[in-house]
N, C-alpha and C positions, 0 to 999 in steps of 0.2 A: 385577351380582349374580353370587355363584360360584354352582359347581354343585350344594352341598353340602342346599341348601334344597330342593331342586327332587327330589335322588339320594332323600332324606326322604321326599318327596310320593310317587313310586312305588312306595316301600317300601312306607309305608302304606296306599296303595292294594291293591297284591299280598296283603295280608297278610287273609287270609277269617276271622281273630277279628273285624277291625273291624268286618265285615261281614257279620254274621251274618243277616241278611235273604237275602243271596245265594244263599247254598245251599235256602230256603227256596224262593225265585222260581223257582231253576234245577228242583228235584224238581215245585215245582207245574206248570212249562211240559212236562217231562221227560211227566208224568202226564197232564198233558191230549193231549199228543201221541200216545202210547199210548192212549188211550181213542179215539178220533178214529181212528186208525191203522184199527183193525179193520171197523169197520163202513162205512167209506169205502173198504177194498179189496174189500168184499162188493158195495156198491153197483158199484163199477167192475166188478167181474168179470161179475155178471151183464148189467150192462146192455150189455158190451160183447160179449157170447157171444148178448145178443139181437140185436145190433145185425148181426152176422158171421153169423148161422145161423138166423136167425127162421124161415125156410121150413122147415128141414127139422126144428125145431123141433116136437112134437106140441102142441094143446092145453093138455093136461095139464102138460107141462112149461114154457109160458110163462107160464101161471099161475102153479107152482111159485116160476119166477124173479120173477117181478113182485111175488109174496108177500114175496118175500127183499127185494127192494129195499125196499119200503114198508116192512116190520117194520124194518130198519137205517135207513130214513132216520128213520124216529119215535123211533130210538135217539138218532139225532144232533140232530135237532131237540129234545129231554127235554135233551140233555146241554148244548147250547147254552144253551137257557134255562135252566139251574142254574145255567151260571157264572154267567149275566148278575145274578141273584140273587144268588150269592154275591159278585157282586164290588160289586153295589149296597149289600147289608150288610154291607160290609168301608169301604165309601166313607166317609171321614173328615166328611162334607156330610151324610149319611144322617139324616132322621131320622122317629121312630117318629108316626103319627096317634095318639096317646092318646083314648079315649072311656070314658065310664063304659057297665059294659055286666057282660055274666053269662057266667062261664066255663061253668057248666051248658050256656046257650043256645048255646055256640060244639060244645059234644060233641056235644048233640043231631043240632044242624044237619051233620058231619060223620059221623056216625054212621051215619043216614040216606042218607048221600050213598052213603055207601060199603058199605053194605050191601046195596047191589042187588048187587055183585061177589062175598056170600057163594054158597056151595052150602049152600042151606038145610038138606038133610038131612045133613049134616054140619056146618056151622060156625053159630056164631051170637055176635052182640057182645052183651055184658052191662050195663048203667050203673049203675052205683050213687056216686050226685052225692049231695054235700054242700049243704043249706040253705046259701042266701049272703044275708044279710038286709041287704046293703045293696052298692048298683055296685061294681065294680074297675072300675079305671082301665088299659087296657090297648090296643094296637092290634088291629082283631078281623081283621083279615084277615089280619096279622102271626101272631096265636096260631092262629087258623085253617089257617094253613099247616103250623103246627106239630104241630097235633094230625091234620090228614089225612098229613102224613109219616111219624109214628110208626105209625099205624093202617095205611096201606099198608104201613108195614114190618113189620108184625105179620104181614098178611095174605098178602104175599109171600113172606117168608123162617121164619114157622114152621112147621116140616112137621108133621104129625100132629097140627095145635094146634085144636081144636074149641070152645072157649070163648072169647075176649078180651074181657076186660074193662077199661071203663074207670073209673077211681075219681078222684070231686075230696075232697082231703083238706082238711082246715084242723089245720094240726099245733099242737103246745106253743102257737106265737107264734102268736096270733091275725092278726100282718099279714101273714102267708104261708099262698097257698093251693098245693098241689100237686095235679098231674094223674100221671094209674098208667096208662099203658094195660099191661095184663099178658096173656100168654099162657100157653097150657099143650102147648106144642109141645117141641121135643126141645133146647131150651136150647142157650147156643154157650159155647165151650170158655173155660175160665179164661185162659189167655196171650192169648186178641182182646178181652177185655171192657175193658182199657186203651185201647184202639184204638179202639174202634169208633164214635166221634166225630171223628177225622181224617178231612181229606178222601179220598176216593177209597179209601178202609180198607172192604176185601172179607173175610168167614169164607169163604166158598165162593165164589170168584172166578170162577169157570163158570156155578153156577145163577144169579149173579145178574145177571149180564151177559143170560145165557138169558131171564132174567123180566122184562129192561127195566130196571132197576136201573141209576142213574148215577153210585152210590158217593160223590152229595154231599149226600144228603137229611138224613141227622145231623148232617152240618155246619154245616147250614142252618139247623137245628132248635136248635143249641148258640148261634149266633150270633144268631139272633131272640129268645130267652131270655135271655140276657147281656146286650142291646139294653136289655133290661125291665128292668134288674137281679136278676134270677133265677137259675138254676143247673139243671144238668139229670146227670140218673143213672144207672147200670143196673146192675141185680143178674139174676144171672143162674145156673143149676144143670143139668148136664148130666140130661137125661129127666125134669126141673120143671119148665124153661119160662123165661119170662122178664119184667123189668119194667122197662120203661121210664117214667122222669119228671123231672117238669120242676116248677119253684116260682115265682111269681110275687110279688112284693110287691102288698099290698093297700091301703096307705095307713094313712093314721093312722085 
């Protein structure tokens, strides 16, 4: 054989149009490394400043450190177990537990969960659910995951928002039900509302790293929706607030 076949096979190798997955893989490891980076130098810092100076260390401030490690290891532990989700609902093998069951019953039961996390005299979630007069077909831990995502990202990242509600719709087509969780918080900016379904895609890349936030919860949310055959939205207006939703097909 000449060399002329072989000189080919490099080329097209080198060549990152054929391989456009690559630049994909390379930004997603690029991202995870950087997420990981910070909260794994916090943990090292302190636990090695307790390690070198515990005595002369006060009370007060070994507390302080030991707080810092635990809040950063529960970061990384959170961020760990997204990927392992994401990369479970990205698995070509994956696939959904379907049951007949009640979107209603899934808001409820999440609603509840998550409302011990309000400050009652201030915030409060709303439901106003749609009659469903006969099962969807859906995985409930699957859409469960889904709708405590949204609703922690409601509750995380609205500031000033006092109201969230959640709405199940049945639009035009009777075989699609939509879910609304809406807020009335201070809305996020027109140029991230494209975005803010990519992974690891921050508005405020400070607070939300601050609040525990692992920048993969919407992605997670877009991916277990599309699973279902669904689709998911958000409209949004700077000091109106915002809305997040998702569609579900209901069967014939």
């Amino acid at each position: 054989m000449d060399g002329k076949p072989e000189e080919q096979i490099l080329v097209d190798i080198g060549n990152e149009e054929l391989n456009p997955h690559d630049n994909t893989r390379r930004d997603f490891v690029a991202n995870v490394s950087h997420e990981l980076r910070t909260p794994l130098a916090i943990v090292k810092g302190f636990a090695e400043t307790l390690d070198d100076s515990y005595e002369e260390l006060s009370g007060k401030k070994r507390r302080e450190f030991i707080g810092k490690i635990r809040k950063n290891s529960d970061r990384l532990c959170s961020l760990v177990e997204d990927l392992l989700h994401l990369a479970e609902l990205e698995s070509p093998s994956h696939e959904l537990r379907l049951e007949p069951g009640s979107l209603s019953v899934v808001v409820r039961t999440v609603a509840d969960r998550l409302g011990e996390r309000l400050d009652l005299n201030t915030q409060r979630i709303r439901l106003e659910l749609a009659e469903e007069r006969k099962p969807i077909s859906f995985d409930p831990l699957k859409v469960e995951c889904v709708i405590e995502n949204l609703l922690s990202n409601a509750l995380r990242y609205a500031r000033d928002s006092s109201v969230i509600t959640i709405r199940t719709i049945f639009d035009e087509d009777p075989k699609v039900i939509r879910c609304e969780v809406q807020d009335d918080g201070c809305g996020i900016p027109e140029k991230d509302v494209p975005h803010l379904f990519e992974r690891f895609y921050r508005v405020d890349k400070g607070r939300s790293r601050e609040s525990g936030g692992t920048g993969l919860g919407l992605s997670i949310v877009k991916h277990i929706v599309e699973l279902h055959g669904g689709a998911v939205s958000v409209r949004s207006e700077l000091g109106e607030g915002t809305i997040f939703s998702f569609s579900l097909p209901c069967g014939s």
